[in-house]
C-alpha positions in Angstrom: -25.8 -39.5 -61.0 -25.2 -41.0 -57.6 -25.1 -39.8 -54.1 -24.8 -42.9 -52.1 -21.5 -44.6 -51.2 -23.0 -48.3 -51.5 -23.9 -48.1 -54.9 -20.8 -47.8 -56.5 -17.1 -49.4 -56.2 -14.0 -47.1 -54.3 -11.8 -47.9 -57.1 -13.6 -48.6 -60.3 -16.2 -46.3 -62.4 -19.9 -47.9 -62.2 -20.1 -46.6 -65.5 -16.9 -47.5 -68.0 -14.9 -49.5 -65.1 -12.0 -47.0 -65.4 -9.6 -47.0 -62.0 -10.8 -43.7 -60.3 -9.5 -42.1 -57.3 -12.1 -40.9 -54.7 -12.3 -36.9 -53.3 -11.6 -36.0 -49.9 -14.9 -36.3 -48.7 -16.3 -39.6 -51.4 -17.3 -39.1 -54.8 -15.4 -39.1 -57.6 -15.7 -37.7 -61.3 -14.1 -40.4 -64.0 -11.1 -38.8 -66.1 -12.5 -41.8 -68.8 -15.9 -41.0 -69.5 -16.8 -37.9 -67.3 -19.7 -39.8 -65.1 -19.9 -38.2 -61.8 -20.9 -39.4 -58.1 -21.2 -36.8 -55.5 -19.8 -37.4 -51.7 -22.3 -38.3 -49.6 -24.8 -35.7 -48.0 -23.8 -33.4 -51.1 -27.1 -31.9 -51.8 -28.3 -31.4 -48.6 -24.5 -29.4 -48.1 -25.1 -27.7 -51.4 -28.5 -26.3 -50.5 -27.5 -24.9 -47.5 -24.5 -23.1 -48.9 -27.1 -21.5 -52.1 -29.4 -20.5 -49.1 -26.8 -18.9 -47.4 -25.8 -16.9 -50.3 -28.9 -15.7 -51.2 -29.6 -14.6 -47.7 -26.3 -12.3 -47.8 -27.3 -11.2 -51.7 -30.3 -9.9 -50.2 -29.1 -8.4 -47.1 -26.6 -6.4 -48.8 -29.5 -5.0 -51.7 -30.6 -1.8 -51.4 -34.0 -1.3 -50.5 
């Protein structure tokens, strides 16, 4: 998998060379053979949200 917007064509799988249509924000999953590229800044995104939700899960625990 791939996070980086240069590494890959806007219109094309890297993998299979399907015709893909890009997300809203980059990346794209290929409806031919499944490979995936995440938007830019992704992970860093994704990690804040999981923090986030295991701050509330643990505010809301009974202790």
């Amino acid at each position: 998998m791939t996070s980086s917007p240069d590494d890959y064509d806007s219109t094309n799988c890297v993998w299979c060379g399907a015709a893909v249509h890009l997300g809203p924000d980059g990346g794209y999953v290929c409806g031919q053979c499944t490979y995936t590229v995440t938007p830019p800044g992704y992970e860093k995104q994704a990690a804040a949200e999981r923090a986030q939700i295991s701050a509330r899960r643990h505010a809301k625990r009974p202790g």
